[in-house]
Each structure stands twice: as C-alpha cells, then as structure tokens.
C-alpha positions, 0 to 999 in steps of 0.5 A: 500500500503506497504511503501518503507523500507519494501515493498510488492513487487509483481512478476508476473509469465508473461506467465501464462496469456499471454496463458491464454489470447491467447486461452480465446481470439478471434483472433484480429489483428494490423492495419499492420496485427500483431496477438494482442490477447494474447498482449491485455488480457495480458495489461487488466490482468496487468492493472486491477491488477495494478488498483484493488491491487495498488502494490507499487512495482512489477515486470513481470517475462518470460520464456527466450525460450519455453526450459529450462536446464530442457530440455537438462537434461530431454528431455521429460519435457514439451515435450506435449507442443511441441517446438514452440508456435502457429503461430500466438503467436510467434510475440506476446512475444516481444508485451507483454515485451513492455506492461509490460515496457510501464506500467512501470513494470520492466521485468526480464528473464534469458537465459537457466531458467524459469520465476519460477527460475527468481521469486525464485531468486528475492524472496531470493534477496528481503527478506534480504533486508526487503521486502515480496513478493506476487508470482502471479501465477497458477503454483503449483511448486512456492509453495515451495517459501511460508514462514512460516512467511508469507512473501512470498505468492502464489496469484492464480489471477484467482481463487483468491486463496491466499496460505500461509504456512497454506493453502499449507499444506491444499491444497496438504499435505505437508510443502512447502519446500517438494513441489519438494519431493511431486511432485518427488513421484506424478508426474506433467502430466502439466510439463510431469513429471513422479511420482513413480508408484502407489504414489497419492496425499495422499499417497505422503503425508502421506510418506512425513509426516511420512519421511519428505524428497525422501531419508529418505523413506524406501524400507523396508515395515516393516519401513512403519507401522503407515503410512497411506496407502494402499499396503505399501510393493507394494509402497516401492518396486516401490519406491526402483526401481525408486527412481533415477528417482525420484530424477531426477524428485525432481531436475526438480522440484526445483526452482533455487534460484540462477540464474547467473546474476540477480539482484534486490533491492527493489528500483529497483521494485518500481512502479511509474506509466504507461509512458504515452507516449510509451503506448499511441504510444503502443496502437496506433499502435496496434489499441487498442483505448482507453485501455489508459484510463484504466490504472490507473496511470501515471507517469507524474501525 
C-alpha cells in the first residue's frame, strides 16, 4: 500500500462496469420496485477491488450525460449507442454515485466531458504533486495517459491486463502519446469513429513509426519507401483526401487534460474506509442483505 507523500492513487473509469454489470446481470429489483442490477455488480466490482488491491487512495470517475462536446462537434460519435440508456438503467446512475460515496470513494464528473477527460485531468493534477496513478479501465483511448516512467498505468480489471509504456507499444504499435494519431488513421467502430480508408492496425503503425505524428505523413508515395506496407501510393492518396477528417477524428480522440473546474490533491483521494452507516441504510433499502459484510473496511474501525 503506497504511503501518503507519494501515493498510488487509483481512478476508476465508473461506467465501464456499471454496463458491464447491467447486461452480465439478471434483472433484480428494490423492495419499492427500483431496477438494482447494474447498482449491485457495480458495489461487488468496487468492493472486491477495494478488498483484493487495498488502494490507499482512489477515486470513481462518470460520464456527466450519455453526450459529450464530442457530440455537438461530431454528431455521429457514439451515435450506435443511441441517446438514452435502457429503461430500466436510467434510475440506476444516481444508485451507483451513492455506492461509490457510501464506500467512501470520492466521485468526480464534469458537465459537457467524459469520465476519460475527468481521469486525464486528475492524472496531470496528481503527478506534480508526487503521486502515480493506476487508470482502471477497458477503454483503449486512456492509453495515451501511460508514462514512460511508469507512473501512470492502464489496469484492464477484467482481463487483468496491466499496460505500461512497454506493453502499449506491444499491444497496438505505437508510443502512447500517438494513441489519438493511431486511432485518427484506424478508426474506433466502439466510439463510431471513422479511420482513413484502407489504414489497419499495422499499417497505422508502421506510418506512425516511420512519421511519428497525422501531419508529418506524406501524400507523396515516393516519401513512403522503407515503410512497411502494402499499396503505399493507394494509402497516401486516401490519406491526402481525408486527412481533415482525420484530424477531426485525432481531436475526438484526445483526452482533455484540462477540464474547467476540477480539482484534486492527493489528500483529497485518500481512502479511509466504507461509512458504515449510509451503506448499511444503502443496502437496506435496496434489499441487498448482507453485501455489508463484504466490504472490507470501515471507517469507524
């Protein structure tokens, strides 16, 4: 367990595993007939981890709305997920917030981003002030947000798969700072954003690595020898006519690491247990029996 002067702090990608418990699930209901599913795997994710990684400090971050600014910049973004959630999840998002709160874990949000800029931006916050983060998550694009020092890492829960700087650039091929550019070329069908046309995961790769960044590819095929792929005169006139595009996408892509009104010390992460009080009226009051005595630590001692 890390010490206060230099903590590791934890931060939690909060609706990767509300869906993921939402549709793993069966249905299961309140004693008042609220829907409880996505709410009850979300509190056994959260204590399990709390039990198993014994995080001194953490935090749950939340998309503010299913919509982002990405959304009004590019309407098509994420638009195979539709506009609402199911029914039966909807009053569920605020169930979730008052776990993570009566476990004690603070919970941040921002109106208008997503919890990938919450977490970019606490990451650049914490740092300079000493600590190291460990980004709990499923989603690729948070892989621009890993350091070289190792400091900043990606911890996929369920497949338990850490990715430091070494293990982004064996997964996809690239440094991770050149995650937005890689994405810009390939494309993200989970996020519905479109890549350059003819452009895979090792073609992206071999153009990032012998140009490093979207701008410094060039349409001129001859600027292409010794670059690993095939049809190098195809690809570059793709890319010379959908390159605006591309760097639409690449800002898309980019997790904000500046977002207006958020703040946080490492203090502020600190975990000193579960308040034994609001999870036991919580879970009362979901008919959750004795999920209580899971958790594995409170805060009364």
């Amino acid at each position: 367990m890390a010490k206060d002067a230099s903590p590791e702090v934890h931060l939690i990608d909060g609706y990767v595993y509300v869906f993921r418990a939402y549709y793993s699930l069966p249905e299961m209901t309140a004693p008042d007939g609220t829907p409880t599913n996505a709410a009850y795997g979300f509190a056994n994710t959260l204590i399990r981890y709390l039990g198993e990684r014994e995080p001194s400090h953490l935090a749950v971050c939340f998309d503010h709305a299913l919509t982002s600014f990405r959304n009004e910049r590019f309407p098509a973004y994420k638009s195979s997920r539709g506009e609402e959630a199911p029914a039966d999840l909807v009053p569920q998002f605020a169930l979730v917030r008052d776990v993570a709160e009566a476990l004690g874990i603070p919970v941040y949000e921002a109106s208008g981003y997503e919890a990938d800029d919450v977490i970019g931006t606490l990451v650049d916050q914490l740092l300079p002030a000493g600590a190291s983060a460990v980004v709990v998550s499923t989603d690729k694009d948070l892989a621009q947000l890993v350091t070289e020092d190792g400091r900043v890492v990606l911890f996929d829960l369920q497949r338990e798969r850490w990715l430091d700087a070494k293990g982004v650039r064996e997964r996809f091929g690239v440094e991770p700072g050149q995650i937005p550019d890689y994405l810009a070329l390939l494309g993200d069908s989970i996020d519905d954003l479109p890549g350059v046309t003819g452009f895979g995961k090792k073609t992206a790769a071999a153009a990032l690595g012998a140009f490093d960044t979207l701008e410094r590819i060039p349409t001129d095929p001859e600027a292409w020898q010794g670059v690993d792929v095939r049809g190098a005169k195809r690809l570059a006139a793709n890319l010379s006519a959908e390159r605006d595009r591309a760097l639409e996408v690449r800002e898309l892509a980019t997790v904000v690491r500046d977002v207006p009104g958020l703040r946080a010390r490492p203090k502020d992460l600190a975990w000193r247990g579960a308040d034994r009080a609001a999870f036991g009226t919580l879970s009362e009051r979901l008919g959750w029996g004795r999920i209580a005595t899971r958790v594995p630590r409170w805060r009364d001692g």
